[in-house]
N, C-alpha and C positions, 0 to 999 in steps of 0.2 A: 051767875053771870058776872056780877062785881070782882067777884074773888077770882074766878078766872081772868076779867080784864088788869085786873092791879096784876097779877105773874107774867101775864104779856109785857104789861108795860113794865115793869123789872127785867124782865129781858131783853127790851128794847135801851132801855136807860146802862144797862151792862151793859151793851154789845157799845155804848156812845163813849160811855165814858171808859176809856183805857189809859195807857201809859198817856196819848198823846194832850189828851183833853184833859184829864184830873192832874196833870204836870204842869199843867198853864202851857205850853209848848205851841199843843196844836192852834190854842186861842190866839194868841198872840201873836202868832203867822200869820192871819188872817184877819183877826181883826185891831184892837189896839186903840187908837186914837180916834175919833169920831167914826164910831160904832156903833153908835147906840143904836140907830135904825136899822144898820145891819144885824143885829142881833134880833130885834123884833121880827125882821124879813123871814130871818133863818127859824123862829120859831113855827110861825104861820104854815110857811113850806114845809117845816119838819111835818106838822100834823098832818096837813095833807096827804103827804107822800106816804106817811107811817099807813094812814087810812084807807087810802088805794092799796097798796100793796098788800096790806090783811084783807080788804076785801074779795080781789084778786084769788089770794092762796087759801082763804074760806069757800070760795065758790069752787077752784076747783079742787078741793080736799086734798093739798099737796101733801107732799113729803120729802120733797126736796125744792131748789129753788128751777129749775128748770120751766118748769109749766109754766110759772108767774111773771118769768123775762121772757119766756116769750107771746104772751101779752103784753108786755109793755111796750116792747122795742119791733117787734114782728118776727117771721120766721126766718126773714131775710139777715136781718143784723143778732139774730139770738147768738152763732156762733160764735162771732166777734165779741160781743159782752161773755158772753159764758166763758170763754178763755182770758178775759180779762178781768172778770171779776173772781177767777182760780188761781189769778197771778196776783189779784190786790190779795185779797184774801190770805194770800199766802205769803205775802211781803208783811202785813199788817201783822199777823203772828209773829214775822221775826222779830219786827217793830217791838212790839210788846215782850218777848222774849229777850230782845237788848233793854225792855227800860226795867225786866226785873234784873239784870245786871245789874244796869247803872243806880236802882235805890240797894242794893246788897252791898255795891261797893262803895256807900256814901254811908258806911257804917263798918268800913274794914276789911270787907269781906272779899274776894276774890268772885269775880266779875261772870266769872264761868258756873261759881257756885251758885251766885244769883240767878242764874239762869235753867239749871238745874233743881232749882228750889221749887220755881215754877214747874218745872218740866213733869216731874212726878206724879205731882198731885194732883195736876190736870187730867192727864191720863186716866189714873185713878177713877176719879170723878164719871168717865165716859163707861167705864163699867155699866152705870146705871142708866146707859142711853140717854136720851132729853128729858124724861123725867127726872130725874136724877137734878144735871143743869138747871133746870128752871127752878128745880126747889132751893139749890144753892142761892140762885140769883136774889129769890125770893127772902132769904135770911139775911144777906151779908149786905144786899144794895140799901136798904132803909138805915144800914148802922151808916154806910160810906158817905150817902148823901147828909146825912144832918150831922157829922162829922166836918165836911166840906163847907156845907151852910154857916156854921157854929165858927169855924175857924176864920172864914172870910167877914164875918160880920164881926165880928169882934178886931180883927186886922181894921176893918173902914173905922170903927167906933174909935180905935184907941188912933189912927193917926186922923181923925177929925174930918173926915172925908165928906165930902157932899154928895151924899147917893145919886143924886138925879141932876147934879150937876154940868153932865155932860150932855143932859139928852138934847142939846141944838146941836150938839156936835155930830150931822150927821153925813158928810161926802166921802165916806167908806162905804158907803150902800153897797155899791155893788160885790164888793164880799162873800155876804149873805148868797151871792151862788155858787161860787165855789167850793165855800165853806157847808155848804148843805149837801151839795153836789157830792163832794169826797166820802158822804159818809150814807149814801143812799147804798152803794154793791152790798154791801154787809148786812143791811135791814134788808134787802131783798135775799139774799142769801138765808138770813135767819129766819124772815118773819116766813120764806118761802116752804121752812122745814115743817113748819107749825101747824100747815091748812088743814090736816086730816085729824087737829085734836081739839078746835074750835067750836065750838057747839051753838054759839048765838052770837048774831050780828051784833049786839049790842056789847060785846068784847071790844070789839073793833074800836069803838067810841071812846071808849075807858080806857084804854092802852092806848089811843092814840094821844087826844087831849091832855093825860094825866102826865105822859114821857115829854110831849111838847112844851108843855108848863115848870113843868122838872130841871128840861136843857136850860130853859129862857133863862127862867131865874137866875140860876146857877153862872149861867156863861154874864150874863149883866152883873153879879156881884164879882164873879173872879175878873173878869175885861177891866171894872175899875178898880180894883186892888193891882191888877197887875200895869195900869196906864202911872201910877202911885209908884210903882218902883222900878219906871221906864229903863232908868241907868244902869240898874243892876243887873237887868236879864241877863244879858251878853255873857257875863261871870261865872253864870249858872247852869250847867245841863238841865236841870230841871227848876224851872221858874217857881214852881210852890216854896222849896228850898231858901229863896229870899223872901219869901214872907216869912216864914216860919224863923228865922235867925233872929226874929224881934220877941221872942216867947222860949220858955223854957226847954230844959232838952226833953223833957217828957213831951210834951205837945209835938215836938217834931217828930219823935220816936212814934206819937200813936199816928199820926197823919201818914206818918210814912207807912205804916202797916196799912191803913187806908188807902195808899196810894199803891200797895200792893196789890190790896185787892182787886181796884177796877184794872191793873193792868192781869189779874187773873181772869177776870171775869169776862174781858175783853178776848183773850186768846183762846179762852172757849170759844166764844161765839164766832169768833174765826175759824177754828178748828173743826168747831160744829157744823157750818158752812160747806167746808173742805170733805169731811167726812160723809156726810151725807147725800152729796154730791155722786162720791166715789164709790159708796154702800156694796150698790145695785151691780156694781162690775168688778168689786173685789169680794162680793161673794161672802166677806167675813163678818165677827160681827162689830160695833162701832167703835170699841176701846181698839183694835187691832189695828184696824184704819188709820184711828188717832195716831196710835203708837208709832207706824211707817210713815205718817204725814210728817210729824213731827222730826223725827229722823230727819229726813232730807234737809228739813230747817236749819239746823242747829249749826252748821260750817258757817252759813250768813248772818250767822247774829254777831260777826268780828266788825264788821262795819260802824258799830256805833248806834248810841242812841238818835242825838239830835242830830247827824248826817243823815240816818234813812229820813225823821220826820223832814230834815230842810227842802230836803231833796225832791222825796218820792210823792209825800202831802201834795202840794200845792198839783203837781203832774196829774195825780187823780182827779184831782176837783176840777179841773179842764174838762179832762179827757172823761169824766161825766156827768158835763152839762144835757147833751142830750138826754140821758136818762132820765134828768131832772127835769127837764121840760117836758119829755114824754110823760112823765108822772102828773104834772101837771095839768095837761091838756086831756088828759086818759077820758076822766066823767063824760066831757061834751065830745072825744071821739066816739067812745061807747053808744051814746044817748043818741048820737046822729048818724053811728053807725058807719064813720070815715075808716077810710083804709087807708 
């Protein structure tokens, strides 16, 4: 049961962390300067939501997200989300597919190749169905995160930072809905694939708590490294980038291999999403799917990195607050049996 809950929660923490999050990007759009309680917000809500939705798609042994939104949302509004979160889903990949451009070509490389880099191995990878995926997730996220940890503490340590400095600093709160909000389609997506391979509820708990605890920390140390070099963002497509300029070129060079990963492990899980969705009506099997999903992508990865996130981020985290309220209120609808 443990071992199974820690591979959830690696898939959950992949599917968070992408180009948008482990670039400082998505963070810093949302949050920034008197944040700190919106970070704790977003943590709390992350767990919950992660816990509804696996219990959800454990009860009813999914294998795709379908069943799972629509208990969330009803049968009424499932259409609506389901075509919306086929359209984030799908933007989110290209997301990720422009941010491995843009670390390929922050090292010389031609911007299409960077894209391509990804492209391959991904695919690849779906050979082996979701097994396959979660074992990747499962090796590569524990190097990503204490790479991440490692590098941000040592950034607060050497310019003298005050960890907890800011924690009055909190009329960002309301943030924290947005910012949760945006990244709830894709945990439903993902965690929705997953219900038919779940064995004990007590999964649920470990992968919830363990990803919640994981984001918090993570977004609390990067949020004040990156409020530290406020001036700089702007200069930068990818906001790690100016921290890393204060350290040698190796440390940037392994970070950015790092930064490659979560935005590999990200376009999986988008992919995986997309794919799985599609399965049951293409008939084929899931690399094939990928392979044609992926396809369509690739003409809109021209757009840019930080234009899709400026853009499109913030639009999503509106546009699914419902959901996140519904996640929210689900336990005492359930319990009281509200329609």
């Amino acid at each position: 049961m443990i071992k199974a809950g820690i591979k959830w929660m690696f898939l959950i923490v992949g599917t968070m962390i992408g180009a948008g999050y482990a670039s400082g990007r998505e963070l810093w759009q949302f949050f920034g300067q008197d944040s700190s309680l919106a970070i704790f917000m977003f943590c709390i809500m992350f767990i919950l939501c992660c816990a509804v939705i696996m219990k959800i798609s454990f009860k009813k042994q999914s294998g795709d997200y379908l069943p799972v939104l629509r208990a969330i949302v009803g049968k009424h509004l499932t259409g609506i989300y389901d075509w919306m979160i086929i359209i984030y889903l799908f933007t989110m990949t290209i997301i990720m597919l422009a941010g491995s451009g843009a670390t390929w070509q922050a090292f010389h490389f031609s911007y299409r190749f960077g894209v391509m880099a990804l492209v391959v191995p991904m695919i690849l990878l779906f050979v082996w169905d979701v097994k396959g995926i979660v074992t990747v997730n499962s090796v590569v996220l524990p190097l990503l995160i204490t790479g991440l940890v490692v590098v941000l503490i040592i950034f607060i340590n050497d310019q003298q930072l005050e960890l907890f400095g800011h924690l009055h600093e909190i009329t960002n709160w309301m943030s924290a809905f947005p910012f949760t909000a945006l990244n709830i389609l894709p945990l439903i997506a993902v965690l929705g694939a997953i219900g038919n391979q779940m064995k004990h509820k007590g999964e649920i708990w470990i992968a919830s708590a363990g990803s919640g605890a994981i984001l918090g920390v993570i977004s609390y140390l990067y949020n004040q490294s990156l409020i530290e070099i406020s001036d700089e963002i702007m200069l930068y497509e990818i906001p790690l980038f100016a921290i890393l300029k204060h350290y040698p070129y190796e440390m940037m060079l392994f970070m950015s291999v790092m930064l490659w990963i979560a935005i590999f492990t990200t376009a999986v899980s988008g992919t995986l999403g997309l794919a799985t969705r599609f399965r049951n009506y293409l008939k084929q099997p899931l690399w094939i799917v990928a392979l044609a999903t992926v396809a369509v992508m690739l003409p809109f990865t021209s757009f840019g990195f930080s234009t899709l996130v400026e853009y499109l981020y913030p639009l999503y985290g509106i546009l699914n607050l419902y959901v996140l309220f519904s996640l929210l209120i689900y336990p005492l609808r359930s319990r009281f049996k509200i329609r």
